[in-house]
N, C-alpha and C positions, 0 to 999 in steps of 0.2 A: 343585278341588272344585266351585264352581260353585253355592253353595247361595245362596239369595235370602236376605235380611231381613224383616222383617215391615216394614220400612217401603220396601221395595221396591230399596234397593242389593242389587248382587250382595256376595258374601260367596266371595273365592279361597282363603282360607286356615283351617284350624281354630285359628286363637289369635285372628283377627279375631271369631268369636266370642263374644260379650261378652254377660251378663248384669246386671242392675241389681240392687245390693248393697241395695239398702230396699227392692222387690218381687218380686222374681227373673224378672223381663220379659224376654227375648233383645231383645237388640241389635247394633250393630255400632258401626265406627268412625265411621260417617256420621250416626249417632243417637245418640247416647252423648254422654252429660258425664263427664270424669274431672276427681272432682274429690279430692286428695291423695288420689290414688292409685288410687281406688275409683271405679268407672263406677257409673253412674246413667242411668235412661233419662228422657228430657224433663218426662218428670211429674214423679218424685221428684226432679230437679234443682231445678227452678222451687220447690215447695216448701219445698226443705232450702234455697235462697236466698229465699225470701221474695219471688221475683217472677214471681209469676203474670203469664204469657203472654209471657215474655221470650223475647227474637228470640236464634236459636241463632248463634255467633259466626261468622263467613264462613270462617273456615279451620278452623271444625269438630272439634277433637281438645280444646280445653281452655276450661270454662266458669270457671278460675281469671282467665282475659284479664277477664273481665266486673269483677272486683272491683280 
């Protein structure tokens, strides 16, 4: 498919398409927090965790590491 992200990864597949369940933002896997279960884009992650301006985890797919 080939289609960009808004934060600038490419996006190959249509399931890697990912939207943020608290604002309905597109996202992907490279910007996304799933947290049980439910992606989230960086803003309503930080939030819904209470920490504002927290560093996205290095391996990227799950903001549950953080806690």
């Amino acid at each position: 498919m080939g289609a960009q992200c808004r934060c600038g990864s490419e996006v190959r597949f249509a399931f890697d398409h990912l939207g943020c369940i608290e604002c309905g933002a597109g996202c992907c896997p490279a910007c996304s927090y799933q947290l049980e279960s439910a992606n989230y884009c960086s803003s309503c992650a930080e939030t819904l965790l209470e920490l504002p301006g927290a560093a996205k985890p290095s391996s990227g797919r799950s903001a549950a590491r953080l806690t």
